[in-house]
Backbone as JSON, one array per atom type, in Angstrom:
{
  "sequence": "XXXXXXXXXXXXXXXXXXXXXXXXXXXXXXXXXXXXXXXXXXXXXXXXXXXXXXXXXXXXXXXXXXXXXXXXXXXXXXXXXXXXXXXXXXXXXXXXXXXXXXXXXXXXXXXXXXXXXXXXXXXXXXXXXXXXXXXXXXXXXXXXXXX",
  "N": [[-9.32, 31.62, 25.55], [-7.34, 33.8, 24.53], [-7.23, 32.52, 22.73], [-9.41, 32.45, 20.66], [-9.48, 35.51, 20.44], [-6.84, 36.09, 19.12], [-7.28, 34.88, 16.57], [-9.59, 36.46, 15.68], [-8.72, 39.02, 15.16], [-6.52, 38.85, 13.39], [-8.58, 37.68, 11.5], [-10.02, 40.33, 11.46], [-7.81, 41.8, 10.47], [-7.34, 40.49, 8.11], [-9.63, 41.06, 6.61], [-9.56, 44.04, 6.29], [-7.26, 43.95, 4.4], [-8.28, 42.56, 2.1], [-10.17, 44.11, 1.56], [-9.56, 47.18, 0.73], [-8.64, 46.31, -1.38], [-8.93, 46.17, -5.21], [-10.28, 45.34, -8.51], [-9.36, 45.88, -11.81], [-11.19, 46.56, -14.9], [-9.42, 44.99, -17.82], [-9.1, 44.56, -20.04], [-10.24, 46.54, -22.91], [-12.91, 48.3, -23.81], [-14.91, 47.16, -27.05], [-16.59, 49.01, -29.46], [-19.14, 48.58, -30.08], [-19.67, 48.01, -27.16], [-20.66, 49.43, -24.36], [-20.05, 51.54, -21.41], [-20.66, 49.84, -18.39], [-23.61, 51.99, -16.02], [-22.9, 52.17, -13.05], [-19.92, 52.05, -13.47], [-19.86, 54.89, -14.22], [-18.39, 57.68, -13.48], [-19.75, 60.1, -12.26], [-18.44, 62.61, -11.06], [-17.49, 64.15, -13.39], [-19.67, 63.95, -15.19], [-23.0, 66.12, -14.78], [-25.02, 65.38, -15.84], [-26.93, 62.94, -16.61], [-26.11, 60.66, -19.41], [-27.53, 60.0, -22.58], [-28.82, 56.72, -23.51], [-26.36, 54.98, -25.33], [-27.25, 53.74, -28.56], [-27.13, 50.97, -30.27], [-25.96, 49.38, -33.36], [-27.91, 47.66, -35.86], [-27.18, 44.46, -36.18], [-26.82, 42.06, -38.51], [-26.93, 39.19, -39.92], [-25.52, 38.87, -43.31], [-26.0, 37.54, -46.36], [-23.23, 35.72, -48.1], [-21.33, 35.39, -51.01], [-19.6, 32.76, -51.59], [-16.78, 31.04, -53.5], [-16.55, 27.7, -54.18], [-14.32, 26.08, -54.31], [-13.08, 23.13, -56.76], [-12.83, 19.71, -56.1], [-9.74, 18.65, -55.91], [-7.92, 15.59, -57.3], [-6.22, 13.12, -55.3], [-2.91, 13.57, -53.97], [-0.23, 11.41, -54.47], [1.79, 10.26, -51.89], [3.68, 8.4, -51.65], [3.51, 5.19, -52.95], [1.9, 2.54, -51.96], [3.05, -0.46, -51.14], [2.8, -4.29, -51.36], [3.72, -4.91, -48.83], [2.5, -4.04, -46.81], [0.07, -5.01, -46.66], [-2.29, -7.37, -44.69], [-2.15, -9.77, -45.9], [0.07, -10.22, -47.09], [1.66, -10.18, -44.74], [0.8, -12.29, -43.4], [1.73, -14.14, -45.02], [4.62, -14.23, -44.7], [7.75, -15.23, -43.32], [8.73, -15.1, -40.17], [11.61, -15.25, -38.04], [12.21, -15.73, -35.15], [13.1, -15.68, -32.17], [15.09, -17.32, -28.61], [13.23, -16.77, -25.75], [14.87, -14.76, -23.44], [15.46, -13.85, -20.42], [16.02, -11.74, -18.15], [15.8, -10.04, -16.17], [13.97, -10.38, -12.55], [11.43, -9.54, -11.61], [9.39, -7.63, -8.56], [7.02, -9.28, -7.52], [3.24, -9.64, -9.01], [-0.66, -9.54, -7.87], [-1.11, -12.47, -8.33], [0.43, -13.36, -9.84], [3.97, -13.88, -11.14], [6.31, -11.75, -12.52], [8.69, -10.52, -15.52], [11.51, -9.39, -16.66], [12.11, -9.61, -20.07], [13.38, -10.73, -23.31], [13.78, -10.43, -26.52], [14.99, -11.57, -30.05], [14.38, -10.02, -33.09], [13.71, -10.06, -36.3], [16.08, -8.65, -36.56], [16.27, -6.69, -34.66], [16.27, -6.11, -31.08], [14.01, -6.81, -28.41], [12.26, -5.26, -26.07], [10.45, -6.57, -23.06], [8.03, -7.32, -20.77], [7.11, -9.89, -19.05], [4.17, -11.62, -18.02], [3.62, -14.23, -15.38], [1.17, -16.19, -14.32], [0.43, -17.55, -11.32], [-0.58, -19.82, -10.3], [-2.05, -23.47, -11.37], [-1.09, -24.64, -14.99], [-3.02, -24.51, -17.7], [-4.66, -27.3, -19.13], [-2.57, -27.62, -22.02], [-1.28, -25.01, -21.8], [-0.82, -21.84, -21.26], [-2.89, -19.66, -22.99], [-1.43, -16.93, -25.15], [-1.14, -13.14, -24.23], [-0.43, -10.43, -25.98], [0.38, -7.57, -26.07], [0.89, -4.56, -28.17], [2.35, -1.86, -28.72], [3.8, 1.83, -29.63]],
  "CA": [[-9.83, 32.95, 25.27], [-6.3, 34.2, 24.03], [-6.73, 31.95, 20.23], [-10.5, 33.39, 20.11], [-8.7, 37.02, 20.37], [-5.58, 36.39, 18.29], [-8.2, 34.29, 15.68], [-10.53, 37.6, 15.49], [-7.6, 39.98, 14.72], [-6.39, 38.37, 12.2], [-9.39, 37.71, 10.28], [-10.37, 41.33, 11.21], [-6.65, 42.38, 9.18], [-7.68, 40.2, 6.47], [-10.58, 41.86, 6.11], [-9.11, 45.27, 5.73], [-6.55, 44.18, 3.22], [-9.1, 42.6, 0.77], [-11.72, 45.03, 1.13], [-9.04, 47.77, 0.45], [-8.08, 45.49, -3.47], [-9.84, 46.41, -6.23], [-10.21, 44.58, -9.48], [-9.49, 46.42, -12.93], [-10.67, 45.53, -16.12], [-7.73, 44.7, -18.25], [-9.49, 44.59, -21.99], [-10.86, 47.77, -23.61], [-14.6, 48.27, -24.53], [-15.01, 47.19, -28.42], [-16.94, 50.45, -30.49], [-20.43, 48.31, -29.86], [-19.96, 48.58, -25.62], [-20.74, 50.79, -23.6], [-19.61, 51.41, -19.76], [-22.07, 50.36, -17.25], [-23.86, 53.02, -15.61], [-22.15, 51.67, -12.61], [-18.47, 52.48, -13.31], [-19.69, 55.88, -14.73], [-17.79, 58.35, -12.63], [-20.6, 60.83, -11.51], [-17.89, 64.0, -10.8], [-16.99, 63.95, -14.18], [-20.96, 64.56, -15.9], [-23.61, 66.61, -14.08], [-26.35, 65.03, -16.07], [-26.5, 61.19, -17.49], [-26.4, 60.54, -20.82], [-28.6, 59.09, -23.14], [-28.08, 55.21, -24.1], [-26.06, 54.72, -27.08], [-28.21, 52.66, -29.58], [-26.47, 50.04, -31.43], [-25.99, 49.19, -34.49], [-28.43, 46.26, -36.19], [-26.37, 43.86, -36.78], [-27.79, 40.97, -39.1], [-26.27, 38.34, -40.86], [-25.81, 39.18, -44.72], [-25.16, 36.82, -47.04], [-22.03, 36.43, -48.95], [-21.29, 34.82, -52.0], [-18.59, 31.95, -52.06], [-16.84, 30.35, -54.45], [-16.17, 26.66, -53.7], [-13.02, 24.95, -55.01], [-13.42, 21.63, -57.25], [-12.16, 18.73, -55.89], [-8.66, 17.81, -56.87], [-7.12, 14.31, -57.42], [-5.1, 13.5, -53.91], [-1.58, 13.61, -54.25], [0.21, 10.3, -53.93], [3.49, 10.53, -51.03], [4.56, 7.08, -52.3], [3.08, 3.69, -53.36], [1.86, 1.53, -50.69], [3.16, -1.84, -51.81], [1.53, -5.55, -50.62], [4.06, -5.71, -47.41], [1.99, -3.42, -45.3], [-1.04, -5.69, -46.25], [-2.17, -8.71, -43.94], [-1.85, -11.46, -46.51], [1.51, -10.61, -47.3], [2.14, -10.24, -43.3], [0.6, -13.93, -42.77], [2.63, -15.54, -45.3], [5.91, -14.29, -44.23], [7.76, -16.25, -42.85], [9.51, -14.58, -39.49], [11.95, -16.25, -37.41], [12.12, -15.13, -33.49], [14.59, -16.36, -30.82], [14.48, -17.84, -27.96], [13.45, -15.56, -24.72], [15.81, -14.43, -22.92], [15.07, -13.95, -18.82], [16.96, -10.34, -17.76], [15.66, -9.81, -14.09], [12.97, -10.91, -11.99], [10.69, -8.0, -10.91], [8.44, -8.08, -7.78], [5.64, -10.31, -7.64], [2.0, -9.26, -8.62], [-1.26, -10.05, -6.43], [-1.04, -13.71, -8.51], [1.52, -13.64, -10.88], [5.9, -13.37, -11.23], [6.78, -10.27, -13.33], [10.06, -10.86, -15.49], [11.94, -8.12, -17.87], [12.47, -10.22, -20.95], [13.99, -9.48, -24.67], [13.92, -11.91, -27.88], [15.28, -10.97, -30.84], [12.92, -10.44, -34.48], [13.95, -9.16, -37.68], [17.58, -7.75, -36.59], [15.84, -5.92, -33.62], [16.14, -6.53, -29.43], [12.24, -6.43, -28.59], [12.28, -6.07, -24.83], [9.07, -6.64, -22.79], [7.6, -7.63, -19.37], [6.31, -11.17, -19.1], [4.06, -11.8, -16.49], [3.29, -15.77, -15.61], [0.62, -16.92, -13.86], [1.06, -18.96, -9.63], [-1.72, -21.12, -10.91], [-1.26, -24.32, -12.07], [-1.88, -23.91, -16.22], [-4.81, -25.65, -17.88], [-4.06, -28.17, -20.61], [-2.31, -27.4, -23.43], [-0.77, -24.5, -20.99], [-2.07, -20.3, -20.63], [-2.63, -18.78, -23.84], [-0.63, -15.8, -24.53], [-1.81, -12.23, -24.62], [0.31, -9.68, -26.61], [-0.11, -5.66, -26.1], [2.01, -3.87, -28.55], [2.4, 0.12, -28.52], [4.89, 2.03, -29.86]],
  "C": [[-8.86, 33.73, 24.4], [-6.83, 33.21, 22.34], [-7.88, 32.55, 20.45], [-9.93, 34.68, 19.78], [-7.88, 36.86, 19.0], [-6.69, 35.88, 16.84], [-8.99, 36.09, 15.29], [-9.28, 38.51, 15.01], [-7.07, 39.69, 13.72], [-7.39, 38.38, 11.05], [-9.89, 39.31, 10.3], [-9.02, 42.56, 10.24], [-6.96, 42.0, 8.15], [-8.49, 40.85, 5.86], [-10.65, 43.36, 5.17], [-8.13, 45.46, 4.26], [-7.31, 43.21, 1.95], [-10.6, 43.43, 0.82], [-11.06, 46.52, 0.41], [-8.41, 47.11, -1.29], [-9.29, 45.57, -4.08], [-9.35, 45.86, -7.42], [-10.34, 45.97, -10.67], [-9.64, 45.89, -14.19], [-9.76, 45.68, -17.55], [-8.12, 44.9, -19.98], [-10.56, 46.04, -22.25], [-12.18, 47.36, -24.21], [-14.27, 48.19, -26.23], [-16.1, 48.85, -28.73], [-18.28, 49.59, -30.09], [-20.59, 48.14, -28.59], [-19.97, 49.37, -24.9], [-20.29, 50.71, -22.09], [-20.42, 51.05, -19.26], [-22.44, 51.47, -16.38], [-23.08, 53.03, -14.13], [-21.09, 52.43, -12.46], [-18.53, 53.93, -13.88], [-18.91, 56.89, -13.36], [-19.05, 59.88, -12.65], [-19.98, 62.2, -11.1], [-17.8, 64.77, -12.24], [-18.21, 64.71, -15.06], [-21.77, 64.48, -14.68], [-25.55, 65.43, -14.57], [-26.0, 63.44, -16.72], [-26.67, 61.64, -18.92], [-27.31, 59.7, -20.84], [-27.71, 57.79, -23.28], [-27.57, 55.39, -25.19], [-26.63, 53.72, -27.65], [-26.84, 52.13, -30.64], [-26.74, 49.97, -32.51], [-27.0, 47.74, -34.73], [-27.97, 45.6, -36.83], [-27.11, 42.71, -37.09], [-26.87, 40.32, -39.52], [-26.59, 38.82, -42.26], [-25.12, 37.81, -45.3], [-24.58, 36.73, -47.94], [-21.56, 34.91, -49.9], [-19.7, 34.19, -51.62], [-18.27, 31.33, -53.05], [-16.0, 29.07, -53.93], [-15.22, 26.04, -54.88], [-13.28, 23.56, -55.96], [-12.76, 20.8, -56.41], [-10.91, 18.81, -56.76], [-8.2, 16.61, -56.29], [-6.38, 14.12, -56.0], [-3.93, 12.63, -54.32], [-1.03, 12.38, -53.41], [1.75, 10.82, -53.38], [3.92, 9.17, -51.64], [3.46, 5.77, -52.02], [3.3, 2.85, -51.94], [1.86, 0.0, -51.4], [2.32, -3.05, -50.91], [2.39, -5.57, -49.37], [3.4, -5.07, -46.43], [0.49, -4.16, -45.35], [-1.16, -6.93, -45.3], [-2.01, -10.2, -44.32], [-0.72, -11.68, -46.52], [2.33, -11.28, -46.2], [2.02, -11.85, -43.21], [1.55, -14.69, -43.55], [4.07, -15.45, -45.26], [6.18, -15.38, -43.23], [9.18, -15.62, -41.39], [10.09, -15.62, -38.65], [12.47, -15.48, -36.26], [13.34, -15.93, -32.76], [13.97, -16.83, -29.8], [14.37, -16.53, -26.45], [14.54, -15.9, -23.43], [15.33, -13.69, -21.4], [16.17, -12.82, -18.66], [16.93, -10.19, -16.25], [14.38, -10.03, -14.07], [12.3, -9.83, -11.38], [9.87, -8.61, -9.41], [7.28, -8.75, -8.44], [4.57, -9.3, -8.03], [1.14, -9.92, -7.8], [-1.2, -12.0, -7.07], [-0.8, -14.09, -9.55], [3.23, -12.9, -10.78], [5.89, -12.36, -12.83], [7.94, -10.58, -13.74], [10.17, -9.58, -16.57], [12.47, -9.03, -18.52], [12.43, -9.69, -22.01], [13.69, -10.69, -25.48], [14.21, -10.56, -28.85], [14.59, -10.73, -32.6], [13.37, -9.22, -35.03], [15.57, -8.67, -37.23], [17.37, -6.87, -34.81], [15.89, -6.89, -32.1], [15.01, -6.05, -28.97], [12.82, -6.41, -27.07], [10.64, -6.04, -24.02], [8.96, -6.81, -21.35], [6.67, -8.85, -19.54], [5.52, -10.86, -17.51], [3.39, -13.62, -16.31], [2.16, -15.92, -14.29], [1.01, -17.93, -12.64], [0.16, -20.18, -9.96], [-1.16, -22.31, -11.77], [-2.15, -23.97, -13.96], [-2.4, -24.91, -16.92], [-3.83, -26.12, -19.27], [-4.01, -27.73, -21.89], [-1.69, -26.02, -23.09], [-1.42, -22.75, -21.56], [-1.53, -20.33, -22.63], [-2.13, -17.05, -24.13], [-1.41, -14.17, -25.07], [-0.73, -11.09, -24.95], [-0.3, -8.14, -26.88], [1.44, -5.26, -26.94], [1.45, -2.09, -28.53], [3.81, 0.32, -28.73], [5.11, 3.18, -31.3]]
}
C-alpha cells in the first residue's frame, strides 16, 4: 500500500512541474505570418482584428542566360599504366608470405595476420584457410582489396 502512495505522489509532482513549463517559439513571424488567434493576448485589444490578406504570390518568369559549354580542363595526362592491358602485361614480382600470428579460429576456418612484399611495399592482410580437406587442384583464392 506504502509504493501505491509513494508511486501516486510522485507522479502527482511530476505532474505539477510539467504542467507549470511552457514552450516558446524561438523564430520570428516572416512579414507574410500572422499570429494565431490563439496566442493573441485578449487584454491587450478590446475588439479582434480583421485578417491580414496576403499577398498573391505567383511564380514570374525570369529570363536566364545559360553559359556555353567550355572545353574541360586537363589536370594531367592519363598515360597507358593506369590502363588494364598495360596492368596485364606487367610483369610484377611478389614474395613469399610471410605467417605473423595466428588469430582465433572462425566457425570453419584458422585466421592468420600475414604480409608479402609487392613493388617496394609491406602489404599486410588476414588469410583465412579453410578445416576442410581442399578439392583438387586446392581452394581458389578470393582477394578483397580496399584502401
Amino acid at each position: 500500500m506504502r509504493l501505491i502512495y509513494r508511486h501516486s505522489v510522485i507522479l502527482f509532482i511530476l505532474l505539477l512541474i510539467t504542467t507549470g513549463c511552457s514552450f516558446q517559439a524561438s523564430t520570428p513571424l516572416s512579414k507574410y505570418q500572422t499570429k494565431p488567434a490563439a496566442l493573441e493576448n485578449s487584454a491587450h485589444t478590446a475588439h479582434p482584428e480583421a485578417p491580414t490578406v496576403l499577398p498573391d504570390l505567383k511564380p514570374t518568369s525570369t529570363s536566364t542566360i545559360t553559359p556555353s559549354p567550355m572545353p574541360t580542363e586537363i589536370v594531367f595526362e592519363i598515360g597507358q599504366e593506369l590502363t588494364i592491358k598495360y596492368l596485364r602485361e606487367m610483369e610484377i614480382r611478389g614474395s613469399e608470405i610471410i605467417f605473423h600470428e595466428r588469430l582465433s579460429p572462425g566457425y570453419s576456418y584458422a585466421r592468420h595476420l600475414v604480409s608479402y612484399s609487392s613493388e617496394g611495399n609491406q602489404v599486410y592482410g588476414l588469410l583465412t584457410i579453410p578445416f576442410a580437406e581442399p578439392p583438387e587442384g586446392g581452394y581458389k583464392a578470393i582477394v578483397f582489396n580496399h584502401g
